[in-house]
N, CA, C and O atoms as a GROMACS GRO file, in nm:
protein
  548
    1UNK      N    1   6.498   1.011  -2.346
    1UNK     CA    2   6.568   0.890  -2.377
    1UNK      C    3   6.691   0.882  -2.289
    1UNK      O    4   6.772   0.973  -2.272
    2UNK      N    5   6.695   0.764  -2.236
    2UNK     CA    6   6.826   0.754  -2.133
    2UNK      C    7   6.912   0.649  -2.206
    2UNK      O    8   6.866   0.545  -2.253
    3UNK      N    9   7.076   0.695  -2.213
    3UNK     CA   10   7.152   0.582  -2.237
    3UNK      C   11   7.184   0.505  -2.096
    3UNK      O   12   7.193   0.566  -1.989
    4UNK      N   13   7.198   0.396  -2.106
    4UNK     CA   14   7.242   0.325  -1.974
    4UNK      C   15   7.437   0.339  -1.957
    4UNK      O   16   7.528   0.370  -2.033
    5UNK      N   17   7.426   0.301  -1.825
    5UNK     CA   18   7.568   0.282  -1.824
    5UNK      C   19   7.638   0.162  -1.877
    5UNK      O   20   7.749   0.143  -1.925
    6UNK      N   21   7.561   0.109  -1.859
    6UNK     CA   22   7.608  -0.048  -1.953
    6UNK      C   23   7.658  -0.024  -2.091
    6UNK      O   24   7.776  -0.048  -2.117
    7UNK      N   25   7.570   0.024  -2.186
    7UNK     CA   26   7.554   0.068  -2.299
    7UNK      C   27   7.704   0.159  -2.305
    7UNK      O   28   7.810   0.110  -2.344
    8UNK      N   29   7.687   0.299  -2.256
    8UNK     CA   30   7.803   0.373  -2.245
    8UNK      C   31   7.966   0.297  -2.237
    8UNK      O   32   8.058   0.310  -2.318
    9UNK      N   33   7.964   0.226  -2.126
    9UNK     CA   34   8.074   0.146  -2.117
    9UNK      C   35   8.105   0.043  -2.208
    9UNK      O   36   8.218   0.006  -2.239
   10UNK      N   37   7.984  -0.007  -2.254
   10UNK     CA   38   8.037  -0.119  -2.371
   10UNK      C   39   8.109  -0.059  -2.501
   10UNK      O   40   8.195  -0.108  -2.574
   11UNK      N   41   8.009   0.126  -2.504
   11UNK     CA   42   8.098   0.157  -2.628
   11UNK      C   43   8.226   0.228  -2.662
   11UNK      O   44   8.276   0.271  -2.767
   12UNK      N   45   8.276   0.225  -2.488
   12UNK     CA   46   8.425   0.277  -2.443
   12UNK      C   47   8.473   0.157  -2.449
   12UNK      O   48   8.520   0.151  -2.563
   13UNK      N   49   8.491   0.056  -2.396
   13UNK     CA   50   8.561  -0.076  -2.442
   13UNK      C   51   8.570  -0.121  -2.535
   13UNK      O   52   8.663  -0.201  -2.536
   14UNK      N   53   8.503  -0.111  -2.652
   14UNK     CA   54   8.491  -0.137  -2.799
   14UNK      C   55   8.565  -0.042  -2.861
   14UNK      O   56   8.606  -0.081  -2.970
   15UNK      N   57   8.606   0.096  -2.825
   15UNK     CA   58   8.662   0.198  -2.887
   15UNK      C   59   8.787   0.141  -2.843
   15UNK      O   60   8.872   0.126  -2.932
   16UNK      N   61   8.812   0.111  -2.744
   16UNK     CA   62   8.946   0.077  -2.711
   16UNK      C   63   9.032  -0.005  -2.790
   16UNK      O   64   9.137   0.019  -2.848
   17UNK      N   65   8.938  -0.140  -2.773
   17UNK     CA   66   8.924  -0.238  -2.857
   17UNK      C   67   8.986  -0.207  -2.990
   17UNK      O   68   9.084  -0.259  -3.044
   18UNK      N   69   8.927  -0.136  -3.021
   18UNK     CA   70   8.907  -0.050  -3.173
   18UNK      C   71   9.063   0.025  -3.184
   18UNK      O   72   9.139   0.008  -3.280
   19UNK      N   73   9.082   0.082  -3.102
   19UNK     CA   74   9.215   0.138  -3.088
   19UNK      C   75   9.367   0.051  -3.145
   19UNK      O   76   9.465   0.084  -3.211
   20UNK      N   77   9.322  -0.077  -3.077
   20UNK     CA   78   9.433  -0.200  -3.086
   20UNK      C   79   9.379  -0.267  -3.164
   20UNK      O   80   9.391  -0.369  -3.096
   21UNK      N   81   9.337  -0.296  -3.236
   21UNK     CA   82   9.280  -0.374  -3.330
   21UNK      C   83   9.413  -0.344  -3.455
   21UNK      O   84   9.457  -0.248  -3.519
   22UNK      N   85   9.440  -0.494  -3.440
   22UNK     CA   86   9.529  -0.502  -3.600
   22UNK      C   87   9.686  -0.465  -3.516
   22UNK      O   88   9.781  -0.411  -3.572
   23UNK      N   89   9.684  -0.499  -3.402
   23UNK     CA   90   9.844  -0.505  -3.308
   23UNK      C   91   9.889  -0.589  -3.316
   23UNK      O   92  10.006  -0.600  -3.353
   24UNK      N   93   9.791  -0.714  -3.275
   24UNK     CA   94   9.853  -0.847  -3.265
   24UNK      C   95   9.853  -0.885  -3.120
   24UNK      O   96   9.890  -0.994  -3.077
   25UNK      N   97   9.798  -0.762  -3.031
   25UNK     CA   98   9.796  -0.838  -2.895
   25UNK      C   99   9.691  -0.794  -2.833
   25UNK      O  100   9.666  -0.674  -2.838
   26UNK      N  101   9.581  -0.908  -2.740
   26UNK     CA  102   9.478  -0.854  -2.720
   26UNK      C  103   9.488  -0.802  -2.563
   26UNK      O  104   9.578  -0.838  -2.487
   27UNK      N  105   9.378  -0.707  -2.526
   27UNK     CA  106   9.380  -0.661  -2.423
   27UNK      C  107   9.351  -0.692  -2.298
   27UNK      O  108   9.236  -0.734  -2.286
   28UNK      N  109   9.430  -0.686  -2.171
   28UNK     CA  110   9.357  -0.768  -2.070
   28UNK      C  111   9.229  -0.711  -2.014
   28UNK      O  112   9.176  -0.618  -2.075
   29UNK      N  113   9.199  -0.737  -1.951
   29UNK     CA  114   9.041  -0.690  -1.869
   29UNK      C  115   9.098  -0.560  -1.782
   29UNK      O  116   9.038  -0.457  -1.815
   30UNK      N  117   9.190  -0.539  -1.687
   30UNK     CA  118   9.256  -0.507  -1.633
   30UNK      C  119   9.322  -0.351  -1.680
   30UNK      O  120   9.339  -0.261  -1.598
   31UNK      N  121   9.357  -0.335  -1.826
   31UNK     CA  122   9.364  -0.257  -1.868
   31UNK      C  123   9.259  -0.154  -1.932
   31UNK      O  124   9.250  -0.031  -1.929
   32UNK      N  125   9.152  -0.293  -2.016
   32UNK     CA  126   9.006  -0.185  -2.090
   32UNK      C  127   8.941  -0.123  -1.918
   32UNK      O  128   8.872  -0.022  -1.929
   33UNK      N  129   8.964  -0.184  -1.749
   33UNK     CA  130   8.884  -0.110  -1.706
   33UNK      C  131   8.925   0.002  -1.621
   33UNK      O  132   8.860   0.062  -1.535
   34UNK      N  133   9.054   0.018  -1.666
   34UNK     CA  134   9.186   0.145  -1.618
   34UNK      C  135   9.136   0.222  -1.715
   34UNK      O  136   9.046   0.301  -1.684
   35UNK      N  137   9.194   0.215  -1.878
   35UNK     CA  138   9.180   0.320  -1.955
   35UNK      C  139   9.030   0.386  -1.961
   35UNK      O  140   9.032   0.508  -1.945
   36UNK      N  141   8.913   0.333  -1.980
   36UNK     CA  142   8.796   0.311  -1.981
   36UNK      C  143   8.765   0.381  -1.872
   36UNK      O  144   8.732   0.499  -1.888
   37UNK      N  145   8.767   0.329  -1.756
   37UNK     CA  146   8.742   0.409  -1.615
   37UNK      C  147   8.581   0.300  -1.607
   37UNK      O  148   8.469   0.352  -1.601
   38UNK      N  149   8.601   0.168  -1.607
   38UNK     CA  150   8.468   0.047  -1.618
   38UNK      C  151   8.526   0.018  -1.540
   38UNK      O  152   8.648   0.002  -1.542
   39UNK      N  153   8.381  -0.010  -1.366
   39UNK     CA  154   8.424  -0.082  -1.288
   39UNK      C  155   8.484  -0.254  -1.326
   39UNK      O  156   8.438  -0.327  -1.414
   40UNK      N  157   8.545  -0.272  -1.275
   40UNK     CA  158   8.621  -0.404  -1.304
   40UNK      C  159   8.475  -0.544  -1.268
   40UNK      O  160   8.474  -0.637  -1.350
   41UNK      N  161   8.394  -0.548  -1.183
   41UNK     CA  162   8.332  -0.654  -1.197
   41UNK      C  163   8.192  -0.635  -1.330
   41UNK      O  164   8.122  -0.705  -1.403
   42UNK      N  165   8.214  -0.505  -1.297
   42UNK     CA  166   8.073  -0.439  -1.433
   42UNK      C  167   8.115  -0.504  -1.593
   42UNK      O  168   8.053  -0.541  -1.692
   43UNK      N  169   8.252  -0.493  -1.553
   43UNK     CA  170   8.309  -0.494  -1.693
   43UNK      C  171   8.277  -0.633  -1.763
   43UNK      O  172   8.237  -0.650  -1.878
   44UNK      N  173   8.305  -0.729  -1.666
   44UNK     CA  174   8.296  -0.862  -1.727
   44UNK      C  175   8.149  -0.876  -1.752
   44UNK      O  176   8.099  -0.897  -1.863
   45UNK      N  177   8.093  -0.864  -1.657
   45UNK     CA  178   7.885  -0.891  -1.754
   45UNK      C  179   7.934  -0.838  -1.900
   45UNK      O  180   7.922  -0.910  -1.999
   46UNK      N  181   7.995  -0.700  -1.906
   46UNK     CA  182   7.975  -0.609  -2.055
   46UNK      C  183   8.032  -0.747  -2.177
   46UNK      O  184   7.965  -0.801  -2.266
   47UNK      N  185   8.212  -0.777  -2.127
   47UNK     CA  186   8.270  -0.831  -2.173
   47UNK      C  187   8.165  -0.961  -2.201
   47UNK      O  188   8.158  -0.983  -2.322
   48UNK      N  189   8.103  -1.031  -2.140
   48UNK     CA  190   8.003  -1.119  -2.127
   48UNK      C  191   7.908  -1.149  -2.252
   48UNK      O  192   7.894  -1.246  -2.327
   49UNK      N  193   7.851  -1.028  -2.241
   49UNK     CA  194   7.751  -1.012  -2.332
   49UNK      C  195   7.810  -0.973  -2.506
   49UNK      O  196   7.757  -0.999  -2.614
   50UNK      N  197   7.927  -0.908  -2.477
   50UNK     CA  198   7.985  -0.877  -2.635
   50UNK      C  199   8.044  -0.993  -2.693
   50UNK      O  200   8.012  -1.009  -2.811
   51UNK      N  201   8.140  -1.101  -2.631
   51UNK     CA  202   8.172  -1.222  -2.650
   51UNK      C  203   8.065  -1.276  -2.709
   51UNK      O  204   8.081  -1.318  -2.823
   52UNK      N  205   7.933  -1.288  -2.648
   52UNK     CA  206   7.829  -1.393  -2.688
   52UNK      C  207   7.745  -1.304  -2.797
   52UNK      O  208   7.678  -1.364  -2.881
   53UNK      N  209   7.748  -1.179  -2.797
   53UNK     CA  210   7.684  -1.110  -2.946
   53UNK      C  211   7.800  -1.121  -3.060
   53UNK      O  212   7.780  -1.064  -3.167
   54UNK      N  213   7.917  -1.191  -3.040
   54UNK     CA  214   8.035  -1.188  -3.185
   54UNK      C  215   8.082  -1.096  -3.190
   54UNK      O  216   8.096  -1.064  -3.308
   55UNK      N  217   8.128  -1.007  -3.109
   55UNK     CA  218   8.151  -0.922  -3.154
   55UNK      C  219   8.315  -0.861  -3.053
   55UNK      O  220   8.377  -0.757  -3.029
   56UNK      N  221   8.319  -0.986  -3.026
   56UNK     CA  222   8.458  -1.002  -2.939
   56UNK      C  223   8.507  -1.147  -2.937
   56UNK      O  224   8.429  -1.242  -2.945
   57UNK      N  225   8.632  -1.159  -2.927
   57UNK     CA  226   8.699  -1.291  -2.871
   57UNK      C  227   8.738  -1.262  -2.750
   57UNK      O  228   8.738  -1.160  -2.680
   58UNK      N  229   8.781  -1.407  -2.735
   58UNK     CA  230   8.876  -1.387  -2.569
   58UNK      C  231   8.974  -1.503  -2.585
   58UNK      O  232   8.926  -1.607  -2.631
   59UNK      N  233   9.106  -1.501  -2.552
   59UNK     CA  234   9.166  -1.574  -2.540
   59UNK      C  235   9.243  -1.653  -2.392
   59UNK      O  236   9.308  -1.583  -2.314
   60UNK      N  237   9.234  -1.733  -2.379
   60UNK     CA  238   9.288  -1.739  -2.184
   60UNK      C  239   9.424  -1.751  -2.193
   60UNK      O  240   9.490  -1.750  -2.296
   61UNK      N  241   9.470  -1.763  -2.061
   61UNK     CA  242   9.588  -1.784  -2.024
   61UNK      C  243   9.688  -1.650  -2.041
   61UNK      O  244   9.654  -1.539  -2.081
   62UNK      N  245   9.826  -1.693  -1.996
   62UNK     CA  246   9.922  -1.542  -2.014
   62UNK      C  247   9.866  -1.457  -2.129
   62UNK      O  248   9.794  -1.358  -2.121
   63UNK      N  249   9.910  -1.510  -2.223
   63UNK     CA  250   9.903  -1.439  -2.343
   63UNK      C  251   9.734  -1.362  -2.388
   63UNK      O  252   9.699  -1.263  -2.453
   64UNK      N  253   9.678  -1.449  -2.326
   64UNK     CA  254   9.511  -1.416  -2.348
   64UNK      C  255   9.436  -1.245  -2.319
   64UNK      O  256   9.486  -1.136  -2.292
   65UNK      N  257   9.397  -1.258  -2.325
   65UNK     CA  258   9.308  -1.064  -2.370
   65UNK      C  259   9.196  -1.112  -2.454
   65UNK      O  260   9.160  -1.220  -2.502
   66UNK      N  261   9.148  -0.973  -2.453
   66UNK     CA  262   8.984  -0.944  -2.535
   66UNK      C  263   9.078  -0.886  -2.720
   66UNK      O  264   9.188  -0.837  -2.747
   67UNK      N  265   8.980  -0.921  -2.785
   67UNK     CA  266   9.013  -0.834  -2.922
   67UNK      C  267   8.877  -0.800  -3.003
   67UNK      O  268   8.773  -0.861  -2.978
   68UNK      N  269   8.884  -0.709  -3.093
   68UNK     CA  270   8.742  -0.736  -3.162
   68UNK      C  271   8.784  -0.909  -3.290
   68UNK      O  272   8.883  -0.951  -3.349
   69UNK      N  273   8.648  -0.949  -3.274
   69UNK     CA  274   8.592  -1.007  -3.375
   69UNK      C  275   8.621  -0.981  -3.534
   69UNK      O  276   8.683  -1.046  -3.618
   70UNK      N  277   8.533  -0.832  -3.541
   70UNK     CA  278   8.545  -0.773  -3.668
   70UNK      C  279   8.608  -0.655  -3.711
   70UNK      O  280   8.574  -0.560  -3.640
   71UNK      N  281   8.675  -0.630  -3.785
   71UNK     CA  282   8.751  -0.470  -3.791
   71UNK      C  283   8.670  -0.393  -3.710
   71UNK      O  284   8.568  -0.443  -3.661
   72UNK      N  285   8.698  -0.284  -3.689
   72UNK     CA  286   8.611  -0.130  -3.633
   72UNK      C  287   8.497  -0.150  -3.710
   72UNK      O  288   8.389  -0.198  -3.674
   73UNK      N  289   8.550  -0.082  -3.883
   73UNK     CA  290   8.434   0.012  -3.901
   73UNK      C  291   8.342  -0.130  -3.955
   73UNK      O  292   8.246  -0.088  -4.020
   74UNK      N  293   8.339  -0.255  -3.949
   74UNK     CA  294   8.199  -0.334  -3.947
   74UNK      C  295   8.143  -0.375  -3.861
   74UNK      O  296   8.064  -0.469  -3.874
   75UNK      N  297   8.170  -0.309  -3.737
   75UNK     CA  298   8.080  -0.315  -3.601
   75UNK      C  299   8.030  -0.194  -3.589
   75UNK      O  300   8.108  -0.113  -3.538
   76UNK      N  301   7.901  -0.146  -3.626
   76UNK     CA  302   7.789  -0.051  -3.602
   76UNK      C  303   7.781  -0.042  -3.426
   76UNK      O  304   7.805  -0.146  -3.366
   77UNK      N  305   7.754   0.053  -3.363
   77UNK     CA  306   7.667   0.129  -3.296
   77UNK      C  307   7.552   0.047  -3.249
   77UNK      O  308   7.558  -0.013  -3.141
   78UNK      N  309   7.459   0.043  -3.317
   78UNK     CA  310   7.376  -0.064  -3.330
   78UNK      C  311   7.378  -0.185  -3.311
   78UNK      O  312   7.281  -0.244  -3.262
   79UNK      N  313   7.514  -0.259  -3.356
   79UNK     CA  314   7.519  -0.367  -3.278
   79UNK      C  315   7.578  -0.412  -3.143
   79UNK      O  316   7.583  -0.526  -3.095
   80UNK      N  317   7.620  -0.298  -3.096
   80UNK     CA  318   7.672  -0.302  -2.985
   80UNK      C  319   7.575  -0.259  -2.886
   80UNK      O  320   7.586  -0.308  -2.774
   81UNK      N  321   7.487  -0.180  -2.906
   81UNK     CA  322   7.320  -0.142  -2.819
   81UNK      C  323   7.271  -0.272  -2.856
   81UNK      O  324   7.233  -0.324  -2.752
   82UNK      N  325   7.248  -0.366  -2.971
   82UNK     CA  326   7.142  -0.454  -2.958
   82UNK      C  327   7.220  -0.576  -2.838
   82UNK      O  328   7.154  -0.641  -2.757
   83UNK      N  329   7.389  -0.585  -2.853
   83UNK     CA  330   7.413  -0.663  -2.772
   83UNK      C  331   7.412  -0.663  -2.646
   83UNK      O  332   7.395  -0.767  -2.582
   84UNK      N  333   7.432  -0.523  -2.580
   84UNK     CA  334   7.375  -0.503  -2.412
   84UNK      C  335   7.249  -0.464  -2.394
   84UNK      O  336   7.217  -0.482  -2.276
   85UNK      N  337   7.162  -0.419  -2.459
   85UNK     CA  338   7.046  -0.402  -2.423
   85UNK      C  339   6.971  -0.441  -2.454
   85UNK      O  340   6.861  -0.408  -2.410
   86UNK      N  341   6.997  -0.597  -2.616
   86UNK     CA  342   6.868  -0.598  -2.696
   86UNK      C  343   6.766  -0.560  -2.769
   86UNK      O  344   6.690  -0.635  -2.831
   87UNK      N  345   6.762  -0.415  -2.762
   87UNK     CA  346   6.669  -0.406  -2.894
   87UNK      C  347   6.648  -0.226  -2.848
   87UNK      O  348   6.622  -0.191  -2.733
   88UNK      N  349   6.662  -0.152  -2.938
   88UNK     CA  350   6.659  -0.022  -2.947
   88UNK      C  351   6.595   0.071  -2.879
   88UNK      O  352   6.644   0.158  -2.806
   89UNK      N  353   6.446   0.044  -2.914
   89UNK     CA  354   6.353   0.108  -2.893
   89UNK      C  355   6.255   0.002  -2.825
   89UNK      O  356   6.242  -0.112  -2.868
   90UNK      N  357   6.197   0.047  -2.730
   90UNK     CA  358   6.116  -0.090  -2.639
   90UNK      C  359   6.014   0.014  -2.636
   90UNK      O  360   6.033   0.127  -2.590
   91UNK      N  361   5.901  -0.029  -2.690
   91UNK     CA  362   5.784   0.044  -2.658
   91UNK      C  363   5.652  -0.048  -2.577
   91UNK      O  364   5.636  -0.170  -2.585
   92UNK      N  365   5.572   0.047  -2.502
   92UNK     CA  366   5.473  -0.007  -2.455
   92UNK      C  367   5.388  -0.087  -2.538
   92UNK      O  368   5.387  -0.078  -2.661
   93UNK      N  369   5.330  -0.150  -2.483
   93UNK     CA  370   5.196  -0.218  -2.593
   93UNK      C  371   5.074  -0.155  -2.605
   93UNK      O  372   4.973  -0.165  -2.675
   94UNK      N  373   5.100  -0.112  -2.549
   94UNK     CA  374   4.923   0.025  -2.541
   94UNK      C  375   4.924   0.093  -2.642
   94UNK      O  376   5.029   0.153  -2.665
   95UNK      N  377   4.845   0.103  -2.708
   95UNK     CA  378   4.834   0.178  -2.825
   95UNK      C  379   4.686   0.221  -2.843
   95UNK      O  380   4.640   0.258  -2.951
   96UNK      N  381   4.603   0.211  -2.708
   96UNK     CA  382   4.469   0.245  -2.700
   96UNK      C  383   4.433   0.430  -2.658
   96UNK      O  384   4.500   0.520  -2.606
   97UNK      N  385   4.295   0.422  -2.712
   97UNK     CA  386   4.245   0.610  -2.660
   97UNK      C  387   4.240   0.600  -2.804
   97UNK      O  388   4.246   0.509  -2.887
   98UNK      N  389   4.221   0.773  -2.804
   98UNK     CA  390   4.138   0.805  -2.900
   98UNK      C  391   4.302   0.873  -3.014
   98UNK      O  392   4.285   0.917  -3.128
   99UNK      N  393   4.442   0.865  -2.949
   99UNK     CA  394   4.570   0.914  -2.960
   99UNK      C  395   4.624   0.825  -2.992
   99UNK      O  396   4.724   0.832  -3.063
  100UNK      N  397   4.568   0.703  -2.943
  100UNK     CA  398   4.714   0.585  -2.906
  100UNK      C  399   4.797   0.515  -3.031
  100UNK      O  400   4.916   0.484  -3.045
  101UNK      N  401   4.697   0.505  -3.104
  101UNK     CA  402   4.803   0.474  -3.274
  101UNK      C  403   4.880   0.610  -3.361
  101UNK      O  404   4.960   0.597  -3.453
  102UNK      N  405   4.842   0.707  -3.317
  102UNK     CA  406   4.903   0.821  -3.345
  102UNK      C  407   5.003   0.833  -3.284
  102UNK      O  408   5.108   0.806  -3.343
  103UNK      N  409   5.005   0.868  -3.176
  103UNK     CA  410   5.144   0.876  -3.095
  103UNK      C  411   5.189   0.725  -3.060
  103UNK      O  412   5.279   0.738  -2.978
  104UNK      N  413   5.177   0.650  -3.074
  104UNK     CA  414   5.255   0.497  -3.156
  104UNK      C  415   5.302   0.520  -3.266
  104UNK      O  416   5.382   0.430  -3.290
  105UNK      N  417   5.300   0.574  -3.329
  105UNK     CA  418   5.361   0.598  -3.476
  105UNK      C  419   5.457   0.707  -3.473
  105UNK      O  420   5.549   0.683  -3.551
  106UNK      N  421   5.473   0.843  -3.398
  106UNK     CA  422   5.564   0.892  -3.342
  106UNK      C  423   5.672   0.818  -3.309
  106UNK      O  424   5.780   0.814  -3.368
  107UNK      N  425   5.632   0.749  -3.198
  107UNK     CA  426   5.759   0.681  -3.150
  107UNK      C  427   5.796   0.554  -3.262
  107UNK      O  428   5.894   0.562  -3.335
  108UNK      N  429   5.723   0.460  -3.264
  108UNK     CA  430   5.807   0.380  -3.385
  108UNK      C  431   5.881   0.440  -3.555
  108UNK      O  432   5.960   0.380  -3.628
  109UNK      N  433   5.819   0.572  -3.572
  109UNK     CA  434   5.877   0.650  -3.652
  109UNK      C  435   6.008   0.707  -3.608
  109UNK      O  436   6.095   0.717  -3.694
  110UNK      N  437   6.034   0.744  -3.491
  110UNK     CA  438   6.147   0.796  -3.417
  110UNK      C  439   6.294   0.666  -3.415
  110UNK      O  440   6.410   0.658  -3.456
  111UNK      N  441   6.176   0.568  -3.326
  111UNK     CA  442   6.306   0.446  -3.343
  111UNK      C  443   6.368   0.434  -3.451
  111UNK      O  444   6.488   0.440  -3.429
  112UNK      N  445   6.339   0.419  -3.580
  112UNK     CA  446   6.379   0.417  -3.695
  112UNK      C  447   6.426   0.492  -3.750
  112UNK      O  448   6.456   0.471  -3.867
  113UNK      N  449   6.456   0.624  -3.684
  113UNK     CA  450   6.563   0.712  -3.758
  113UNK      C  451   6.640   0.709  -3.653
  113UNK      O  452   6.706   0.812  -3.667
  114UNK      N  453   6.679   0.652  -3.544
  114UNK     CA  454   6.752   0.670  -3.439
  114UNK      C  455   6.792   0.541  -3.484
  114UNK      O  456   6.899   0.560  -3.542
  115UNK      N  457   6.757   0.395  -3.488
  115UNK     CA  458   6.832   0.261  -3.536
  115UNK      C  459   6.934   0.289  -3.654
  115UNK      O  460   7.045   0.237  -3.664
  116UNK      N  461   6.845   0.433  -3.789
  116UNK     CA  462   6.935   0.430  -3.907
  116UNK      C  463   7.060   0.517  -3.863
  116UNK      O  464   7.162   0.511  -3.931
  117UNK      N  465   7.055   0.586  -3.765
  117UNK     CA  466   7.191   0.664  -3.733
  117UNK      C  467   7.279   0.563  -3.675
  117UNK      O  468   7.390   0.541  -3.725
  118UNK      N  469   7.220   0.478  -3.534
  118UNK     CA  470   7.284   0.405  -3.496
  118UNK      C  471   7.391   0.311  -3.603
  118UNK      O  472   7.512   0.288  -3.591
  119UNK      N  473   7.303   0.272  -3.702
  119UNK     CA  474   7.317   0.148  -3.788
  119UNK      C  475   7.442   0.216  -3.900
  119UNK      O  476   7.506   0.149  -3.981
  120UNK      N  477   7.456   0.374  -3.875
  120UNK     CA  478   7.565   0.434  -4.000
  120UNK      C  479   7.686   0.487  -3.927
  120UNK      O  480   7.791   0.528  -3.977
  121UNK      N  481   7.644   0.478  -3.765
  121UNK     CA  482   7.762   0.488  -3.691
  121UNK      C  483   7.874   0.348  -3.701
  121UNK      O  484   7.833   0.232  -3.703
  122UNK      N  485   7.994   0.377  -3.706
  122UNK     CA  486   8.083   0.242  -3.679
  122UNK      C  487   8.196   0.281  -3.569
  122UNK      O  488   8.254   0.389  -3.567
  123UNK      N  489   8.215   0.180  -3.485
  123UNK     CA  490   8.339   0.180  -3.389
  123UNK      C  491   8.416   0.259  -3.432
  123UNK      O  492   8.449   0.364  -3.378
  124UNK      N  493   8.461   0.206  -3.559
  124UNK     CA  494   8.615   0.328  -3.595
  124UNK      C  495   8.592   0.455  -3.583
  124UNK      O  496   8.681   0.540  -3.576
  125UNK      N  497   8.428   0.486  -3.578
  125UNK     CA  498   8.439   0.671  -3.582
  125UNK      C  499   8.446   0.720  -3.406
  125UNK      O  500   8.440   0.835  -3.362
  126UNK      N  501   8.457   0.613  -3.341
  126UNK     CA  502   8.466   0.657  -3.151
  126UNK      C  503   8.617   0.585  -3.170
  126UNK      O  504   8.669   0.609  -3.061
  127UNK      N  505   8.693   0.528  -3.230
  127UNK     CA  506   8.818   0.538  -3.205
  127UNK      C  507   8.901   0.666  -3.173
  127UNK      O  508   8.897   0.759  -3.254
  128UNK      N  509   8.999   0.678  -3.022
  128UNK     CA  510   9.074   0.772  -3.035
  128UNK      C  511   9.192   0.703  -3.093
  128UNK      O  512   9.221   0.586  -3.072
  129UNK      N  513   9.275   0.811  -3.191
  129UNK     CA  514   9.380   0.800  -3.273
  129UNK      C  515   9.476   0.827  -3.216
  129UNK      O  516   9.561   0.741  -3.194
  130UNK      N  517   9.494   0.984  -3.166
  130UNK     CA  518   9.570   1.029  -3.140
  130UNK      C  519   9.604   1.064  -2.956
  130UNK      O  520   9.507   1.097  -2.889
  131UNK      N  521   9.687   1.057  -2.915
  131UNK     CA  522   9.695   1.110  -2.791
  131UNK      C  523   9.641   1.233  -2.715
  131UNK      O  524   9.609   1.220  -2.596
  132UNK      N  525   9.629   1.353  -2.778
  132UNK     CA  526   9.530   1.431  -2.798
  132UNK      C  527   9.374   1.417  -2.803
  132UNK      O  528   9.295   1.503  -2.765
  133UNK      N  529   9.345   1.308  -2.850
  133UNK     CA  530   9.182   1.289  -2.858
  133UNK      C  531   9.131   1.192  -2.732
  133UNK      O  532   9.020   1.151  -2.699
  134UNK      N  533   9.285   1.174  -2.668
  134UNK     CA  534   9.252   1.061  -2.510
  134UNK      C  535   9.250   1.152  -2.394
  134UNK      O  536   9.326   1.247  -2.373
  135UNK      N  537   9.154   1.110  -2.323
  135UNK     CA  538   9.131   1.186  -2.228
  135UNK      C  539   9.215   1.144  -2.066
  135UNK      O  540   9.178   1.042  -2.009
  136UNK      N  541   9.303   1.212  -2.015
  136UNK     CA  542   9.356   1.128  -1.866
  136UNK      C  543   9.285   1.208  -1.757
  136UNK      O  544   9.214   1.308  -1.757
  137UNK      N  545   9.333   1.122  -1.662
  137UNK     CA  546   9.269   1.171  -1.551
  137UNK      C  547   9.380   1.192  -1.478
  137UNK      O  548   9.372   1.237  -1.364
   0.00000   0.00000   0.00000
């Protein structure tokens, strides 16, 4: 199973996110792709796609930045994979041979305990708190 980089980065910007959440000031682009270490044009597709899954605002102008939508801990894991990648587990359609609904059932058995972890993970638990739990370069 491969995570993408997309994926990865969306759920470092969301932690961030997550970080400032409940400040009162949202973040510029500029900063989630300093702290983050997200190339700056990568970032906006990410930013892109989380805006249009709800799960971000944006505000323009001076004052304008990214914020979350919803507190931390009611943004799952899960919804942040379904918003850059769409859908969890993508399986083939083949399910032929003398194996093929057997080991189809493996894997759609698998997705589903991997969606229920996803789905009990929340942002707030990839929030860093403390200065100590941030990593510099």
């Amino acid at each position: 199973m491969k995570i993408s980089a997309q994926l990865d980065y969306a759920c470092r910007v969301l932690a961030e996110l997550g970080r400032l959440h409940g400040s009162g000031a949202p973040a510029h682009g500029e900063h989630l792709a300093e702290v983050e270490a997200v190339p700056p044009p990568f970032l906006a597709q990410i930013l892109q796609k989380l805006r249009h899954a709800g799960l971000i605002i944006s505000r323009r102008g001076v004052q304008g930045g990214y914020a979350l939508a919803r507190p931390p801990a009611e943004i799952s894991v899960l919804d942040i994979l379904l918003a850059v990648e769409g859908q969890a587990l993508q399986l083939s359609g083949n399910a032929e041979g003398r194996s093929g609904r057997r080991v189809r059932k493996v894997w759609t058995d698998l997705g589903g305990v991997i969606e229920a972890q996803l789905r009990a993970t929340t942002l707030d638990q990839l929030v860093a708190r403390e200065a100590a739990e941030m990593y510099y370069i």
